[in-house]
C-alpha positions, 0 to 999 in steps of 0.5 A: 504481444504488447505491453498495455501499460508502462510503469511511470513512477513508483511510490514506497511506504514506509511504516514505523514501530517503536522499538520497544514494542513486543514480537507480537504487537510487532507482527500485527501491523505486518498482517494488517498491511498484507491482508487482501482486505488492507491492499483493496482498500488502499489500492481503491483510495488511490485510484480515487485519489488519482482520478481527480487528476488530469489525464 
């Protein structure tokens, strides 16, 4: 079997909480940013940020 695609670059984000917030405003982010939801909608704005490139 052939691979179909080949990993180029991968690109980390880093988010940031003040360190004195609490456990439960804490964790919140957390859910955000692993909901379903969060990663379709952030996968959408860099296919539309990437497709305005070159090729």
């Amino acid at each position: 079997m052939t691979a179909t695609t080949v990993v180029l670059d991968e690109l980390h984000v880093t988010f940031r909480n003040p360190s004195d917030l609490s456990v439960t405003r804490t964790e919140k982010p957390g859910v955000t940013l692993s909901s379903p939801e969060f990663m379709a909608r952030l996968r959408r704005a860099i296919r539309n940020v990437v497709r305005n490139y070159p090729n």
